[in-house]
C-alpha positions as a Markdown table, in Angstrom:
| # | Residue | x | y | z |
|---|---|---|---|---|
| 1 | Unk | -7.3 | 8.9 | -13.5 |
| 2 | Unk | -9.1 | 5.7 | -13.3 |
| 3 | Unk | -12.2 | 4.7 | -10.8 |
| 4 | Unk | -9.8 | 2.5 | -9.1 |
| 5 | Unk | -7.1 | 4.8 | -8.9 |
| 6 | Unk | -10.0 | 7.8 | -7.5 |
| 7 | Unk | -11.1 | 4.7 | -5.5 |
| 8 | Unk | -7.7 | 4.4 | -3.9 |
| 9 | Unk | -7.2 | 7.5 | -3.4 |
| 10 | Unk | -10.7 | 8.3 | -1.3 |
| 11 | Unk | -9.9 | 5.2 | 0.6 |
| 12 | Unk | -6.1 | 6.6 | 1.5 |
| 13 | Unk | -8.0 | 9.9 | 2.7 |
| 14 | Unk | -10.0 | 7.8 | 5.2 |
| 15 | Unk | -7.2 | 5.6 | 6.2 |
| 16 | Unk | -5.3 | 9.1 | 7.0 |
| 17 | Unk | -8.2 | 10.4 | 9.2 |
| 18 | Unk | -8.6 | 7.0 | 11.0 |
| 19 | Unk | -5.0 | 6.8 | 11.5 |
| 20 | Unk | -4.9 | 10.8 | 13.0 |
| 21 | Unk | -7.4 | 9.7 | 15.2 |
| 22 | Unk | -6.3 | 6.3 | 16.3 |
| 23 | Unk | -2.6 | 8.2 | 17.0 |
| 24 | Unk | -4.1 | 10.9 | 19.5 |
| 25 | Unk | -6.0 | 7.8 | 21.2 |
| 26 | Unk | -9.9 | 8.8 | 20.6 |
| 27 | Unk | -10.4 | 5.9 | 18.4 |
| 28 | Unk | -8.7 | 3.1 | 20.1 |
| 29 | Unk | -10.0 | -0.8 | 20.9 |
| 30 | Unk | -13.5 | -1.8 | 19.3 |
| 31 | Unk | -14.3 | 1.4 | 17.8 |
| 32 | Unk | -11.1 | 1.2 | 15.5 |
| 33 | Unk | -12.0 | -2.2 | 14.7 |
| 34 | Unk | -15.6 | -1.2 | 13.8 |
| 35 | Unk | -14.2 | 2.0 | 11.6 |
| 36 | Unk | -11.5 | -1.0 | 10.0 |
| 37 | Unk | -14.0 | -3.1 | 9.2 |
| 38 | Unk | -16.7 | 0.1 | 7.6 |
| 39 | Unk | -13.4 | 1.5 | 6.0 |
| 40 | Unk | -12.9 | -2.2 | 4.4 |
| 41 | Unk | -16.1 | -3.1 | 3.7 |
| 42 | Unk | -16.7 | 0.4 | 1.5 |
| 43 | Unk | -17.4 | 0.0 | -2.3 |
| 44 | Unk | -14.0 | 1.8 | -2.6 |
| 45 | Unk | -12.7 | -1.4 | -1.1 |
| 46 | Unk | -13.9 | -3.5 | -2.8 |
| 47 | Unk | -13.3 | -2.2 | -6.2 |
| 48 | Unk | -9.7 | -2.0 | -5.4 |
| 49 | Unk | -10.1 | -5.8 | -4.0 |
| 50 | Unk | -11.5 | -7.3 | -7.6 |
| 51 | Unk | -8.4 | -4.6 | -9.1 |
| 52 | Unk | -5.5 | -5.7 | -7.2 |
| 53 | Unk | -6.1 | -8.9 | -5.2 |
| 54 | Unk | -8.9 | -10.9 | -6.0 |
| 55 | Unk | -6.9 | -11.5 | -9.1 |
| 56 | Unk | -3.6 | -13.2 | -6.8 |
| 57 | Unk | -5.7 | -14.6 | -4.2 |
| 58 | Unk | -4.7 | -18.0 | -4.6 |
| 59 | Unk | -0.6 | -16.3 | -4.8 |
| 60 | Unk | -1.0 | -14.6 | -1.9 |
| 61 | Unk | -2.4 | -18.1 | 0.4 |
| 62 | Unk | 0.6 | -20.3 | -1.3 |
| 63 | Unk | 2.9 | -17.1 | 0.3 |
| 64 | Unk | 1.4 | -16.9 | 3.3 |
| 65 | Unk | 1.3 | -20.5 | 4.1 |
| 66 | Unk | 4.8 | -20.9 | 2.6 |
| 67 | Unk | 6.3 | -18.6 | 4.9 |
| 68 | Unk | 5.0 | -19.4 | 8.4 |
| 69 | Unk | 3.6 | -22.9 | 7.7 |
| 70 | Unk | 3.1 | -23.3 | 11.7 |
| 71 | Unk | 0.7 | -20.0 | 12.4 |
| 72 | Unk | -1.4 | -21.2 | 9.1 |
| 73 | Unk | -2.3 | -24.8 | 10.8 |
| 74 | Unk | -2.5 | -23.3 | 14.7 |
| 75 | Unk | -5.3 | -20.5 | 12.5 |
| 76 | Unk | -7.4 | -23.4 | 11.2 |
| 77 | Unk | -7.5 | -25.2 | 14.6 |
| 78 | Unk | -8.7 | -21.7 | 16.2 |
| 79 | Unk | -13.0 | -21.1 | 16.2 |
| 80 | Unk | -14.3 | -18.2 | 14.5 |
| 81 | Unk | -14.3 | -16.1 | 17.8 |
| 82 | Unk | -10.4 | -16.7 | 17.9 |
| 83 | Unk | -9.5 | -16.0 | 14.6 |
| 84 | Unk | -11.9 | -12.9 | 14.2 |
| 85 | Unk | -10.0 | -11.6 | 17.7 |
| 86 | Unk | -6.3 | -12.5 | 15.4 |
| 87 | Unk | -7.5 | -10.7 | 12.5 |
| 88 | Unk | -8.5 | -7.7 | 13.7 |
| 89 | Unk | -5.1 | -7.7 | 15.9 |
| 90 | Unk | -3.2 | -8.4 | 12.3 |
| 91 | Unk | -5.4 | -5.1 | 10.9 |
| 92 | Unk | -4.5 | -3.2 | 14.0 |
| 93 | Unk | -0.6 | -4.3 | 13.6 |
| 94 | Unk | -0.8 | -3.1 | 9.9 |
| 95 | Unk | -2.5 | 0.3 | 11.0 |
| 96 | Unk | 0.5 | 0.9 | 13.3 |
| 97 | Unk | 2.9 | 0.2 | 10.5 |
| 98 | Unk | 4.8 | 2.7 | 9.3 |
| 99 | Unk | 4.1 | 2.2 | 5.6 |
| 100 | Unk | 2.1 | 4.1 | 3.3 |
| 101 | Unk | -1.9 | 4.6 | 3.6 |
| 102 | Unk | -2.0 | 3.0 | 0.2 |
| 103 | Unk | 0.6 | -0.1 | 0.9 |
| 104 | Unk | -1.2 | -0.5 | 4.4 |
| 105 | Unk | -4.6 | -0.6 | 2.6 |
| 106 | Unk | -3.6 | -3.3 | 0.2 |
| 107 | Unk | -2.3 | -5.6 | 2.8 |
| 108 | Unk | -5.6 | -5.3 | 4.9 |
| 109 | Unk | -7.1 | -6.4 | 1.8 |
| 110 | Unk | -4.6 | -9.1 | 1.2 |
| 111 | Unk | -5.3 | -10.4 | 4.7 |
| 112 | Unk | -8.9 | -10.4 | 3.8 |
| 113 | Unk | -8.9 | -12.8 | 1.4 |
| 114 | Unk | -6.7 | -15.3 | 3.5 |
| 115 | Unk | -9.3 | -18.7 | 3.8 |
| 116 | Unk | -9.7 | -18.5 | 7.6 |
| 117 | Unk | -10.3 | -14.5 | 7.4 |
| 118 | Unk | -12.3 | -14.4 | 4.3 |
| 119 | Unk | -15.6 | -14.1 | 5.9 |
| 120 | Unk | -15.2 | -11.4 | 8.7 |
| 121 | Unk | -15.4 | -8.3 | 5.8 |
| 122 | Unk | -17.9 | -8.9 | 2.7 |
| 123 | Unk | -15.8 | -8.7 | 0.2 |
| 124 | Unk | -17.0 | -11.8 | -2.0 |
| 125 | Unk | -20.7 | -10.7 | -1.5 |
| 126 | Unk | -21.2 | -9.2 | -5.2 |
| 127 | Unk | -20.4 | -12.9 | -7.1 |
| 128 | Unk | -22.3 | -14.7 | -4.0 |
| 129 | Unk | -25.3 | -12.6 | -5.4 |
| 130 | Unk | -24.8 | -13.1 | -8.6 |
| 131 | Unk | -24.6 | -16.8 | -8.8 |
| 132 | Unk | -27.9 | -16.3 | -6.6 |
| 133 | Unk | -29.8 | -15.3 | -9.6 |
| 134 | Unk | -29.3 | -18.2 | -11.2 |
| 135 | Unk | -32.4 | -19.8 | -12.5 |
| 136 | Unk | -33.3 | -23.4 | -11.2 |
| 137 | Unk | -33.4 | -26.1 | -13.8 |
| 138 | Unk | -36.9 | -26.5 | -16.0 |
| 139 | Unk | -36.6 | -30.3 | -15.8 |
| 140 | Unk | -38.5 | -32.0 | -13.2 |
| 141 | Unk | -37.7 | -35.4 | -11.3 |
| 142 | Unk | -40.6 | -36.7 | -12.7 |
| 143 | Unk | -39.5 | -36.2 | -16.3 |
């Protein structure tokens, strides 16, 4: 078995036990969207993210804007406040599905890497850092 597929498979067994608790009601409101966004934002996460979407990222915003071209513009006119509040409703909606811990996993992370949602979970972080390191050029303005 692969580290993704182990990766998936830890992150399915903690979708599981958020979704037991968020069905009896004890994790309900902001506390599910603060266990969302730890479940999400967990190395597990994001090695399945470079795997399986970061890959079709720029697919999966043609798609999305293709199929409801009218929510994609009324998004980008929303402030950050706004579209964090629709995002974690969309993650909520896709925890109530009735799909598969692993299917409902993957289109959190989908959702993630939509341009107006991309920076609510830190799934980009590890190539941010690594274009960080970078070394400034040696030549100076005066040469």
């Amino acid at each position: 078995m692969s580290t993704v597929e182990k990766a998936m498979e830890r992150l399915s067994g903690r979708m599981s036990t958020l979704d037991g608790l968020h069905k009896r009601g004890i994790v309900t409101g902001d506390l599910l969207r603060k266990q969302i966004k730890s479940l999400l934002s967990s190395r597990d996460a994001h090695s399945i993210y470079n795997q399986y979407v970061e890959s079709e990222k720029k697919a999966i915003k043609i798609l999305n804007r293709l199929e409801d071209p009218i929510v994609w513009r009324e998004l980008f006119t929303k402030n950050r406040d706004e579209r964090e509040s629709v995002f974690y409703e969309a993650l909520e909606n896709i925890m109530n599905s009735s799909e598969d811990n692993r299917g409902r996993i993957l289109q959190m992370l989908q959702l993630a890497c939509l341009p107006f949602y991309s920076g609510f979970l830190p799934l980009n972080t590890l190539k941010k850092k690594d274009t960080a390191n970078v070394k400034p050029s040696r030549v100076s303005v005066l040469d």
